[in-house]
VOGU-921853 format. One record per residue (C-alpha): residue in one letter; x, y, z. Coordinates in steps of 0.25 Angstrom, whole numbers, padded with zeros to 4 digits, always signed. Layout:
! residues N
aXYZ;...
! end
This chain:
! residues 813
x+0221-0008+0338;x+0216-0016+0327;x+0201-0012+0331;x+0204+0002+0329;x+0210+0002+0315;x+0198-0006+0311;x+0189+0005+0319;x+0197+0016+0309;x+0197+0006+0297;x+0180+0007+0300;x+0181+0023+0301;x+0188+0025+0288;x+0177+0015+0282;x+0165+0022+0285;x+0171+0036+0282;x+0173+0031+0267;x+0160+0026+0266;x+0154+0037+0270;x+0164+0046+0261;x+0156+0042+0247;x+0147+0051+0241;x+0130+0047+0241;x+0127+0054+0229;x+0125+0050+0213;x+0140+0051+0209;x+0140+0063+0196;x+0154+0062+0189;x+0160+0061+0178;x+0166+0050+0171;x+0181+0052+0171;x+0189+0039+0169;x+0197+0038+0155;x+0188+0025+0152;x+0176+0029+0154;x+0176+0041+0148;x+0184+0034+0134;x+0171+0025+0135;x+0162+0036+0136;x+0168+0043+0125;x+0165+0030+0115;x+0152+0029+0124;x+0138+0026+0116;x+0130+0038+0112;x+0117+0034+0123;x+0105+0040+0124;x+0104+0052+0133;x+0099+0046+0147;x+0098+0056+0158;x+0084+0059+0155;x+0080+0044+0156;x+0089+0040+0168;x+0095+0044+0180;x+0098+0040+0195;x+0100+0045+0207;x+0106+0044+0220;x+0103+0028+0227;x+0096+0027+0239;x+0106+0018+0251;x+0100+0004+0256;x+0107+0006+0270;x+0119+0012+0275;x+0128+0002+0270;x+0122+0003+0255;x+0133+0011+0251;x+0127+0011+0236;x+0122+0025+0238;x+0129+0031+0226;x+0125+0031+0210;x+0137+0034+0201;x+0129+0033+0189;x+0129+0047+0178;x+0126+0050+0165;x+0137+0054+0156;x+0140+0058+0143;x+0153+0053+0134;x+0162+0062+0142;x+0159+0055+0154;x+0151+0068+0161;x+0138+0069+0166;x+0128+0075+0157;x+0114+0075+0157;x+0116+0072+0142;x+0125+0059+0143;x+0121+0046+0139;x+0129+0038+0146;x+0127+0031+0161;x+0139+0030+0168;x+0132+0021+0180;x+0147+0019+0187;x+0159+0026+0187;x+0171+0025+0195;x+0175+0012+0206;x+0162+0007+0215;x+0152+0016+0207;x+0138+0012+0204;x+0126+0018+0198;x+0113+0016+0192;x+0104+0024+0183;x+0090+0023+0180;x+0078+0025+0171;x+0073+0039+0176;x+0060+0033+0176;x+0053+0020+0177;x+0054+0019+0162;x+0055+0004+0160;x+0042-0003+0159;x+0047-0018+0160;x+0033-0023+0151;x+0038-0016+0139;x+0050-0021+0131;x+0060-0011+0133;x+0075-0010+0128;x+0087-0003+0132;x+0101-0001+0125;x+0113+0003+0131;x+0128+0004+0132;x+0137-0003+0144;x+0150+0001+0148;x+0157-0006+0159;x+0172-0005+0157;x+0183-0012+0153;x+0187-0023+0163;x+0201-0022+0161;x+0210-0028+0172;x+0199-0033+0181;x+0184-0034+0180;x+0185-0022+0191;x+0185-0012+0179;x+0173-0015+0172;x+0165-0019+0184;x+0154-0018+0190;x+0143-0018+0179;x+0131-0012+0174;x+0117-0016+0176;x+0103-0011+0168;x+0093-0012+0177;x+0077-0011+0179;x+0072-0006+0192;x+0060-0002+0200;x+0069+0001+0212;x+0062+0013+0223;x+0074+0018+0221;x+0071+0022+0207;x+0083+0031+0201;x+0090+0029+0214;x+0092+0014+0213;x+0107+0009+0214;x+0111-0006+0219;x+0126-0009+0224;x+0138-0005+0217;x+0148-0014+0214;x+0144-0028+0211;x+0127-0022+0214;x+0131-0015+0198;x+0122-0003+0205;x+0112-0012+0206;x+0113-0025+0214;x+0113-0025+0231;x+0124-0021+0238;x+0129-0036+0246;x+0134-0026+0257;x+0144-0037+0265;x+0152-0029+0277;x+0164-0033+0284;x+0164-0032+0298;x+0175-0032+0309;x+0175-0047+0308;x+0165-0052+0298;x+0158-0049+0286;x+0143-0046+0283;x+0136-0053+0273;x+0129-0046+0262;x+0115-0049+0264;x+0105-0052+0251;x+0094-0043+0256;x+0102-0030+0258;x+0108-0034+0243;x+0095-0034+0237;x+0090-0022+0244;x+0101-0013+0240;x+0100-0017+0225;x+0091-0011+0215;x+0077-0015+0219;x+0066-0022+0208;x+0077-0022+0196;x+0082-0030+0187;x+0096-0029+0182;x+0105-0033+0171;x+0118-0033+0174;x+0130-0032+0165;x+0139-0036+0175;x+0156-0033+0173;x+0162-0039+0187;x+0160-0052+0192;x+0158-0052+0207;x+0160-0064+0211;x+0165-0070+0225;x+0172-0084+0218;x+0183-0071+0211;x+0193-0071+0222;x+0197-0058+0217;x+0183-0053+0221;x+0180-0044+0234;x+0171-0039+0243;x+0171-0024+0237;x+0166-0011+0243;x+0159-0001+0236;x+0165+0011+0243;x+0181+0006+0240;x+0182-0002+0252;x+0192-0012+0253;x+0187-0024+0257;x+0188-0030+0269;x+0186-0017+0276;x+0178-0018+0289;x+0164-0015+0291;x+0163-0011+0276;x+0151-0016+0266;x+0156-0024+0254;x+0150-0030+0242;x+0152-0045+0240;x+0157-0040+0226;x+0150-0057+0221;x+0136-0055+0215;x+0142-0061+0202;x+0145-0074+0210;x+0142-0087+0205;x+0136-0095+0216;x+0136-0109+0209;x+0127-0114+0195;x+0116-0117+0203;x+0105-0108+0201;x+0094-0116+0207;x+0090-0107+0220;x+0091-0094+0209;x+0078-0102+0202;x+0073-0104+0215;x+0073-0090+0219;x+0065-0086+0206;x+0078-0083+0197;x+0077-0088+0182;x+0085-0101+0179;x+0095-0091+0170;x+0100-0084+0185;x+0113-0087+0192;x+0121-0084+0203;x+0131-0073+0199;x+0137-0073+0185;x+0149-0075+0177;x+0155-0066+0167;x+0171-0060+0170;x+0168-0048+0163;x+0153-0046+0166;x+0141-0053+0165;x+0126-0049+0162;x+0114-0053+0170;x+0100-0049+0174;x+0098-0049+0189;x+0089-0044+0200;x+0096-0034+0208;x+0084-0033+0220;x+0080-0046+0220;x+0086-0052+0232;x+0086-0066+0228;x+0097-0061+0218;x+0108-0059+0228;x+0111-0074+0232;x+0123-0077+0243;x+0133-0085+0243;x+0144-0091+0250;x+0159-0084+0249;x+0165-0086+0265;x+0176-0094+0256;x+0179-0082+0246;x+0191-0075+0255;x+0191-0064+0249;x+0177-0061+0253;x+0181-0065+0268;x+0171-0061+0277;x+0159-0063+0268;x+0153-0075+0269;x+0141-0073+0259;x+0140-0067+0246;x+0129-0062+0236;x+0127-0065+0222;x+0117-0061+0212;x+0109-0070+0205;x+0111-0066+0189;x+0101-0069+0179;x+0105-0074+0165;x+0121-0071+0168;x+0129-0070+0155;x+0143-0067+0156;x+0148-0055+0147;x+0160-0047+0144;x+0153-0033+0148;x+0166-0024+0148;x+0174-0018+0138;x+0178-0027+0125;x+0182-0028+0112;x+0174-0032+0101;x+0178-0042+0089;x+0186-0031+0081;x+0194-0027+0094;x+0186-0016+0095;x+0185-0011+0111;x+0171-0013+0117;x+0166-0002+0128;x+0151-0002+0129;x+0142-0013+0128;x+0129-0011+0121;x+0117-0017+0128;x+0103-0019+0123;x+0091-0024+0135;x+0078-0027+0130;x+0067-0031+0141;x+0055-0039+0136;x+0043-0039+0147;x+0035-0050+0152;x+0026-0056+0146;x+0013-0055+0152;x+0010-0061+0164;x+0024-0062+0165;x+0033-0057+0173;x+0047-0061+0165;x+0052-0051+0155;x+0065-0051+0147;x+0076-0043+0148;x+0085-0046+0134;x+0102-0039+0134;x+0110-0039+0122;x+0124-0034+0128;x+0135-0030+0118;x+0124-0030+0106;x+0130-0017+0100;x+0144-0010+0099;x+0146+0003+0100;x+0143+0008+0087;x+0131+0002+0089;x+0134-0010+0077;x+0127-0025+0083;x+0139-0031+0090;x+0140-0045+0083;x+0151-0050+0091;x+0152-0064+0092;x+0165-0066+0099;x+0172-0058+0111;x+0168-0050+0123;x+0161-0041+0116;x+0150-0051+0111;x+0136-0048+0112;x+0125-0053+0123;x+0111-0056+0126;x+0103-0062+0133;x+0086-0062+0137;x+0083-0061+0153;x+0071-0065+0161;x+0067-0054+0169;x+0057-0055+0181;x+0049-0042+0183;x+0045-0043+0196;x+0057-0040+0200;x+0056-0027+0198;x+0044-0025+0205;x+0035-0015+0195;x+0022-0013+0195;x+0020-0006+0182;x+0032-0011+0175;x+0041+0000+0175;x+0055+0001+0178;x+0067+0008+0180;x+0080+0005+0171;x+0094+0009+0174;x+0109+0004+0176;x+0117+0002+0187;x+0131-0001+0187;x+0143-0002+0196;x+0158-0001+0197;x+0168-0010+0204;x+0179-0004+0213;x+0192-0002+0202;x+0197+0009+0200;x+0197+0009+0185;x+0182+0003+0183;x+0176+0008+0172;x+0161+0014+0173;x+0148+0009+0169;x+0143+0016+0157;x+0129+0014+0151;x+0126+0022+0137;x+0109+0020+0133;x+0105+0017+0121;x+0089+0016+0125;x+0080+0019+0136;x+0072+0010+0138;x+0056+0014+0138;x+0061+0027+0133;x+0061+0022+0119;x+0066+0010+0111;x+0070+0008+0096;x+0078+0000+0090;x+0084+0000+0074;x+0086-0011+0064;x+0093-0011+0049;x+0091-0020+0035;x+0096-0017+0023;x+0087-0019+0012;x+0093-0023-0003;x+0083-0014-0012;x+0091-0023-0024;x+0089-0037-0019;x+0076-0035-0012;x+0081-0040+0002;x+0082-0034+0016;x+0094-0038+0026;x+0094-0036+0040;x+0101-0043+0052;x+0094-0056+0052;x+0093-0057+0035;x+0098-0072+0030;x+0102-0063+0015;x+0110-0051+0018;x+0115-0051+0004;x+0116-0039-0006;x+0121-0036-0017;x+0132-0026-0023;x+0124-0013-0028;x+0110-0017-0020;x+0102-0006-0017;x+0101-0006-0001;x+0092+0000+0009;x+0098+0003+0024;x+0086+0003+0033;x+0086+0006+0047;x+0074+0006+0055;x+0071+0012+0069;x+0061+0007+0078;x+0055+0014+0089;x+0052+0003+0097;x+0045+0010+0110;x+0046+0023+0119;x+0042+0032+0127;x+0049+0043+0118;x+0052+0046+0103;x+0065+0043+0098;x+0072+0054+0095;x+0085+0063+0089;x+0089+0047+0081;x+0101+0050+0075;x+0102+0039+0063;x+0119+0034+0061;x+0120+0024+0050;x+0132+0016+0047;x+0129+0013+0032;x+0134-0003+0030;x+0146-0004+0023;x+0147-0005+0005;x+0135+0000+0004;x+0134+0015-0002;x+0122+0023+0001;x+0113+0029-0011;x+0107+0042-0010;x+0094+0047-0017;x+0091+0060-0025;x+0090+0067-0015;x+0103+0062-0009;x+0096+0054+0003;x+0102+0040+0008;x+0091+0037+0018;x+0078+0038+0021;x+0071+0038+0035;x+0056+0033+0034;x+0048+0036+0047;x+0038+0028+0052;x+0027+0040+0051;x+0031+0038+0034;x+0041+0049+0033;x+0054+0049+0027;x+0067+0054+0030;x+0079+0056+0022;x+0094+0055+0024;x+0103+0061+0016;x+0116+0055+0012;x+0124+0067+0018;x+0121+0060+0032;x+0130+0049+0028;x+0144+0049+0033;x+0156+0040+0036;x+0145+0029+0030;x+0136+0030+0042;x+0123+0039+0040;x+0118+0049+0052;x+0104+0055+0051;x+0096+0061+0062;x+0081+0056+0061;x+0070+0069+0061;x+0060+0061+0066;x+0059+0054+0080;x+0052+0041+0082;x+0045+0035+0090;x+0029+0033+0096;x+0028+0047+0101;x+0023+0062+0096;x+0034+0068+0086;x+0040+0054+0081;x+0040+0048+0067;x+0035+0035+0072;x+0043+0022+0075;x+0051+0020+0064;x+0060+0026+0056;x+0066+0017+0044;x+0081+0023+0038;x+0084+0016+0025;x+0096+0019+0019;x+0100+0017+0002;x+0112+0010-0001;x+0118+0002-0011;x+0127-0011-0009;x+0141-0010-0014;x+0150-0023-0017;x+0159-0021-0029;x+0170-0033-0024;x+0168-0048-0026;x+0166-0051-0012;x+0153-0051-0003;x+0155-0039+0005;x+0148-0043+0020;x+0142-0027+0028;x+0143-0026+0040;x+0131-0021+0051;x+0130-0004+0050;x+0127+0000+0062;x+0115+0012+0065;x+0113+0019+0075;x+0097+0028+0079;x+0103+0037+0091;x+0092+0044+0096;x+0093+0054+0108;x+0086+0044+0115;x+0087+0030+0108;x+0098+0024+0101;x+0095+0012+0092;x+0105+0005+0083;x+0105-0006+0072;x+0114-0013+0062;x+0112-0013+0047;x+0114-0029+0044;x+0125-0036+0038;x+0125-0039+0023;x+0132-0044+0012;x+0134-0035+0000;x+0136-0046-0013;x+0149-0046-0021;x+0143-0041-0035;x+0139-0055-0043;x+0147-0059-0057;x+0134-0065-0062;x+0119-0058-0065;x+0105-0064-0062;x+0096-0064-0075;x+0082-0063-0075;x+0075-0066-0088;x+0061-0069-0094;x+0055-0076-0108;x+0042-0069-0105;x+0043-0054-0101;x+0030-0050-0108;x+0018-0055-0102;x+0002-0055-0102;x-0006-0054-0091;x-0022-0059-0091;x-0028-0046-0083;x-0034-0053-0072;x-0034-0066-0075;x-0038-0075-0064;x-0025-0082-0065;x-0016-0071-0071;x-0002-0074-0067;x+0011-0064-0072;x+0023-0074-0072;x+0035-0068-0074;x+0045-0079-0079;x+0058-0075-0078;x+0071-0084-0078;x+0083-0080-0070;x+0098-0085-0073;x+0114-0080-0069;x+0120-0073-0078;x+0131-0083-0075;x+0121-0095-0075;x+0124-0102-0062;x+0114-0108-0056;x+0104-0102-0043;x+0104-0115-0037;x+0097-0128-0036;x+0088-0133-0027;x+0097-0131-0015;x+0105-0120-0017;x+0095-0109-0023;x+0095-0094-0025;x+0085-0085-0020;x+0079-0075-0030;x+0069-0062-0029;x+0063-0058-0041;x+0056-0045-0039;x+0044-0041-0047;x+0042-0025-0051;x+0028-0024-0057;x+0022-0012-0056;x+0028-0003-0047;x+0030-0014-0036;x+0040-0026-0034;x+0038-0040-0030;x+0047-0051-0025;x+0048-0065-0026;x+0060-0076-0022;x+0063-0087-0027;x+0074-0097-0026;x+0081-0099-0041;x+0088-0111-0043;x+0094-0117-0057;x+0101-0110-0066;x+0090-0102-0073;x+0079-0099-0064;x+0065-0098-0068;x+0055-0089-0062;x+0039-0087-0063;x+0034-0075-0056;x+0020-0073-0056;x+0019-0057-0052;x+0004-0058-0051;x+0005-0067-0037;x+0016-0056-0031;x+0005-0045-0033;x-0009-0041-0027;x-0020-0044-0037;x-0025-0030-0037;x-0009-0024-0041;x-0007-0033-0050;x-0019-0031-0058;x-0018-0015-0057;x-0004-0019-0062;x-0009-0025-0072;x-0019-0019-0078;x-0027-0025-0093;x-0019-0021-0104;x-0007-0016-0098;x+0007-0020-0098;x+0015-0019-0086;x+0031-0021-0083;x+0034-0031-0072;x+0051-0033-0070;x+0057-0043-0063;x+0072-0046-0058;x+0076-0057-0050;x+0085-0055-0038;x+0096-0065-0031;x+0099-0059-0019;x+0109-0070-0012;x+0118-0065-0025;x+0115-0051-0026;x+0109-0052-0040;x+0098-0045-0048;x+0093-0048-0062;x+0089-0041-0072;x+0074-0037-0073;x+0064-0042-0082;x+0054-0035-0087;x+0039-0042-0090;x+0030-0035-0096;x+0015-0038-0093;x+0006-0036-0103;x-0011-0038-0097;x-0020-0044-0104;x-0036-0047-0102;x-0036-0058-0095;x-0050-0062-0104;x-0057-0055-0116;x-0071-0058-0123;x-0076-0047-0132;x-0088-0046-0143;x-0090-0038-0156;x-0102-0039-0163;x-0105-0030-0175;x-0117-0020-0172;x-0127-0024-0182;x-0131-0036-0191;x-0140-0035-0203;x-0145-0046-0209;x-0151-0049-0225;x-0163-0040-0230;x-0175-0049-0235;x-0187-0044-0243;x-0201-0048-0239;x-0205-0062-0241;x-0191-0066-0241;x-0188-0079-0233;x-0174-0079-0231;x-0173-0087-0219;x-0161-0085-0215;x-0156-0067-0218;x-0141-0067-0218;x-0133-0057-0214;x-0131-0045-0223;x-0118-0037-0215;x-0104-0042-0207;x-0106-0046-0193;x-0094-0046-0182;x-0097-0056-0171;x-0084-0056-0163;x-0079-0062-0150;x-0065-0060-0144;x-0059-0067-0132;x-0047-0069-0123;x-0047-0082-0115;x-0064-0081-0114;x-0073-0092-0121;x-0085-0086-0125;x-0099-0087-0131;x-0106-0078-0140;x-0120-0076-0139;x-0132-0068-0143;x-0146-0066-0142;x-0157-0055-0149;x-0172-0052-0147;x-0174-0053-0162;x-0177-0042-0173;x-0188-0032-0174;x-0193-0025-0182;x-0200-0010-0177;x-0198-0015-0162;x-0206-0029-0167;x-0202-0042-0165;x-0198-0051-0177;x-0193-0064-0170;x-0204-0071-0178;x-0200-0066-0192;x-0183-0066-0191;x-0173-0073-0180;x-0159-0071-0180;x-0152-0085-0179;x-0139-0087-0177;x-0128-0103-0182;x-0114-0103-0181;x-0112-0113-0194;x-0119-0117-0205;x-0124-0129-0198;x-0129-0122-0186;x-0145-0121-0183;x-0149-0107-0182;x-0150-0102-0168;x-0161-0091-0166;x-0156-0080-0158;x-0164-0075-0146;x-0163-0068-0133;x-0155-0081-0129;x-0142-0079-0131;x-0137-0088-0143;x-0123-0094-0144;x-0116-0088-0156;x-0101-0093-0154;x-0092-0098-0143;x-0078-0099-0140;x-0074-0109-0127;x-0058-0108-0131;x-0051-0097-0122;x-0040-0090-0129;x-0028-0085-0122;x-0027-0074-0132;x-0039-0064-0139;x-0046-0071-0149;x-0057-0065-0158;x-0068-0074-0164;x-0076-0068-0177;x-0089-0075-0174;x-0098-0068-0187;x-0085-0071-0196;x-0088-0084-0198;x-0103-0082-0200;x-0109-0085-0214;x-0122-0080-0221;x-0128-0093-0215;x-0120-0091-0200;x-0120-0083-0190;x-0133-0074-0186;x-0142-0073-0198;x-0159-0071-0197;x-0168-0081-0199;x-0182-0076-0206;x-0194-0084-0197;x-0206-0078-0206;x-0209-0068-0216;x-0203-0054-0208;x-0211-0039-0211;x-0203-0030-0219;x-0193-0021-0210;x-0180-0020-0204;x-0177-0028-0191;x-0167-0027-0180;x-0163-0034-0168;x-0151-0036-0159;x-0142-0046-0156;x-0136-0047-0141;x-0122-0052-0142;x-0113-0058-0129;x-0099-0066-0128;x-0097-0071-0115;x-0086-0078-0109;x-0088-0094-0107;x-0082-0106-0102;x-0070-0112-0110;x-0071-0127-0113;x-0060-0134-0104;
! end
């Protein structure tokens, strides 16, 4: 009797497992949870044009995986070629996968991919959130086919097929495991139920909604999270990198990278004492590298705000060369939905990271390229919630990423996330930059749609033409913004251009800078908060977060900037020409700037010309003094085309404290340039000396008119000379008959002038100012140049010339 009710028990078995559909299961999303979530979902990318699956191929006929519940949806939870929103399991027992269309992911470039995770909400028993989510790189036969176990397999793991016999139990075996997984792939799972044997509410489940024990029925072992022990000696042994361990922790989820085809991965254990698996004797576990327990369904975040989706950025680093060990880098809960950086600290909702050794080989390519793709699975409660992945990037397809500072115009600063001085000041003219960065790609970036969350108390400030912001391209063109695409504080621009490294785009970059004024009118600090921006593009989206900054309650006191000497001389090219700027700097309210240990930074900025200089400094006392010496901030050649001989130029200077927000007034120096040396000459055009008769023996003829014999000099000693070739008469030498002879003083000899050049006066004192010295003043009838008769001369008129030269010489010492 007994035997035939287990013979009908066996018929009705087989007829439900034969019942279940072999096709991809195309439905839409119909439960009130999922579909509230999908409504608050991410905006994503479009994806069906870069992914899709397809029906998986069955190991055997006891692989009952042969069913791929994974869709592309849009927020209304429908299929649509249009959706941007992977819903990889929906419904008790599902399981999917989707993949990269093509083998699109060269693991030896650096690649990155940004998405969205949803798992559910775990409320009541981990049964509703489970099974989990995995993203995976594959270079499985199978291609777009490829699908591991559901359940505790996440879509991508081996199936530990275990059966119950009439009297017994069938162990799972770890080859059949490893040949129903995913083959060459590499996984990292974000894990929501923990399969474990040592739960005593755990059991042997069946994919198809069997009841366990039923006869002659396949289970899963339902333990790969099993702990087998600390010891993880044999794992290192078999290859496995000192981080790996048997299993893994986590109640609410954990998140690990793992080997899904490896069959080393799969390692057994003993559970013939676990009743509740009774008949089983051996278990499998997988082998989890670099295991870090996490809160992966739904939370709250610190202002008690609910938490569905969980952001998640994966950078992959390849190996070096000669290397087969690359990096894969996950920053899990690193944005919220909005996405503002999530600086959590406490909670379930915190961030996450972690950097992962990788070994290539394991995925068995020959050219380096690879699938990419997630797979997730479903447990068996009614009320489990799907798997939902939203993309923000495709990875190979294109990458770019954005970044923000805020630059004080007034104070001469720039903040930006990692800035020590985030300090500004009541009224300081600000600029809001943003810069997008296409980083690499296979396609332009395109369609970006700009949305800008202006940081709080700061007040925009149009130009003329009513335009808050500009875009600047890296191809040099501009773009404007005008203020009427500012709303609710948040500004919304479509860019004109594309960017990227192909045909039609603008280049690589694009820099948004935004003008703004600071605004502060209490007595208090007032501390802004991050802004977040957001570049969606119809086929990247990229994020970033203005930094925090203090804005400076407006100061009681001023900072004074004065000088004793604001009008200047400059020595035109002197070798060791200088322009000190002295200035002195005080509070209005005279406290000090400090003393040797506690001192206050100061920027003095220079305008000469049309350009500015900077210099710091750290002021300390009570009146601080300061030398600038503009010439050392300036190239040689500007500085001299600046200052050009015999000009005057205005150079200002202001001093700024920017730990207090404070500016000074500006002082004006005017620089006035001078020769830097001078030595001029003027002589008179002719001399004439006495008339004699004939016989007349006069020896020495005096001068009969005025003579002007002057030297002029700036810091130049000089020596006056002169030489002549004598007087002629009618072209005829007379050097016998006259000489012209020159003495200083009274009791001088005579010197003979001759076509050697004959010292007439010298100065060796250099004068810092001009100075003129009338040499033929001080002449009498007996000094000075005069004409010495040598022998009776015929009668006639005689000329000559005198050559006359100043030159500079050296100064006494």
């Amino acid at each position: 009797m007994k035997l035939k009710q287990i013979f009908k028990g066996l018929i009705i078995i087989v007829a439900i497992f034969i019942s279940l559909p072999a096709t991809n299961i195309k439905a839409a999303l119909t439960d009130d949870t999922d579909l509230a979530v999908l409504n608050n979902a991410p905006n994503g990318i479009g994806i069906s044009n870069y992914m899709s699956n397809a029906k998986p191929n069955t190991y055997d006929s006891k692989d009952i995986y042969d069913t791929n519940s994974a869709q592309i949806v849009d927020h209304s939870g429908n299929n649509s070629t249009n959706g941007n929103v992977i819903a990889l399991a929906s419904g008790k027992n599902t399981y999917g996968s989707m993949w990269s269309s093509d083998k699109s992911f060269d693991i030896n470039k650096e690649q990155t991919i940004s998405a969205w995770l949803y798992f559910g909400s775990g409320d009541g028993s981990s049964d509703v959130n489970s099974e989990g989510i995995t993203f995976v790189l594959q270079n499985d036969s199978d291609g777009i086919a490829a699908l591991g176990a559901g359940l505790e397999g996440i879509g991508v793991y081996g199936y530990d097929a275990s059966r119950v016999n009439l009297i017994a139990g069938t162990d799972a075996d770890q080859s059949y495991i490893k040949n129903t997984a995913i083959q060459n792939s590499v996984a990292l799972e974000f894990d929501t139920d923990k399969n474990n044997f040592y739960n005593s509410s755990n059991k042997p489940l069946n994919n198809n909604g069997v009841s366990f024990p039923s006869i002659l029925s396949y289970y899963s072992l339902n333990g790969f999270d099993t702990q087998f022990g600390n010891s993880t000696s044999n794992l290192t042994a078999l290859g496995f990198p000192d981080t790996a361990r048997y299993g893994s922790g986590g109640t609410y989820g954990h998140i690990a990278l793992t080997y899904p085809g490896l069959a080393d991965s799969y390692q057994s254990g003993d559970i013939s004492s676990y009743s509740n698996f009774l008949p089983f004797k051996t278990g499998f576990g997988l082998v989890h590298i670099s295991p870090q327990a996490n809160y992966l369904i739904d939370a709250y975040d610190e202002q008690n705000n609910p938490i569905y989706w969980h952001h998640v950025t994966i950078k992959w680093t390849p190996a070096a060369e000669g290397s087969n060990d690359a990096t894969l880098t996950y920053y899990f809960n690193d944005k919220n939905l909005d996405y503002s950086d999530n600086t959590a600290t406490k909670g379930d909702y915190k961030p996450a990271t972690d950097t992962i050794k990788v070994d290539t080989t394991k995925l068995n390519s020959t050219d380096g390229k690879v699938r990419w793709g997630f797979t997730a699975a479903n447990g068996p409660s009614d009320s489990v919630a799907s798997k939902l992945v939203a993309l923000d990037s495709i990875p190979d397809l294109l990458y770019a990423d954005a970044d923000s500072s805020i630059t004080d115009t007034t104070l001469n600063k720039t903040i930006n996330a990692d800035s020590t001085d985030k300090t500004v000041a009541n009224g300081d003219e600000l600029a809001l930059n943003y810069q997008l960065n296409y980083l690499q790609g296979n396609v332009n970036w395109e369609d970006i749609v700009a949305k800008i969350k202006i940081p709080n108390h700061v007040t925009l400030t149009p130009d003329d033409d009513d335009n808050i912001a500009y875009i600047t391209y890296a191809d040099g063109t501009k773009e404007a913004i005008n203020q009427s695409e500012l709303a609710d504080q948040t500004l919304q621009h479509t860019l004109a251009k594309t960017l990227g490294n192909k045909t039609g785009s603008a280049g690589t970059t694009a820099k948004i800078t935004i003008s703004a004024t600071a605004n502060n009118d209490t007595t208090s600090d007032i501390n802004v908060d991050k802004a977040v921006a957001t570049f969606t593009g119809s086929n990247q989206i990229s994020s970033t977060n203005s930094p925090e900054f203090t804005i400076l309650a407006p100061k009681q006191y001023a900072l004074d900037l004065s000088s004793d000497n604001s009008n200047i001389d400059l020595l035109y090219k002197s070798d060791d020409a200088k322009l000190n700027l002295e200035n002195t700097l005080n509070y209005s309210d005279n406290h000090s700037f400090g003393d040797n240990d506690t001192t206050t930074n100061i920027i003095y900025q220079i305008t000469a010309g049309n350009k500015t200089y900077s210099v710091g400094t750290t002021a300390s006392g009570n009146g601080f003094k300061q030398t600038i010496n503009l010439k050392s901030l300036m190239d040689d050649d500007d500085f001299w085309n600046l200052f050009t001989l015999n000009s005057t130029q205005k150079v200002t200077v202001k001093a700024i404290d920017q730990a207090n927000g404070l500016i000074s007034n500006t002082v004006t120096y005017n620089i006035t340039t001078k020769p830097n040396k001078m030595l001029s000459l003027e002589v008179s055009k002719s001399l004439q000396f006495q008339d004699v008769n004939y016989g007349d023996t006069t020896e020495y003829l005096t001068r009969k008119n005025d003579f002007d014999l002057s030297v002029t000099s700036l810091r130049s000693p000089w020596q006056l000379t002169v030489t002549t070739n004598g007087l002629y008469s009618n072209n005829k030498a007379l050097n016998n008959n006259l000489a012209l002879v020159y003495r200083q003083y009274n009791d001088d000899s005579f010197t003979t002038l001759s076509d050697e050049p004959t010292v007439i006066d010298q100065e060796d004192t250099s004068h810092d100012t001009n100075v003129t010295e009338n040499i033929a003043d001080t002449w009498t009838k007996n000094t000075g140049l005069l004409l010495k008769q040598l022998n009776i001369s015929p009668a006639g008129q005689y000329t000559g010339t005198l050559t006359w030269n100043v030159a500079e010489s050296i100064p006494n010492e």
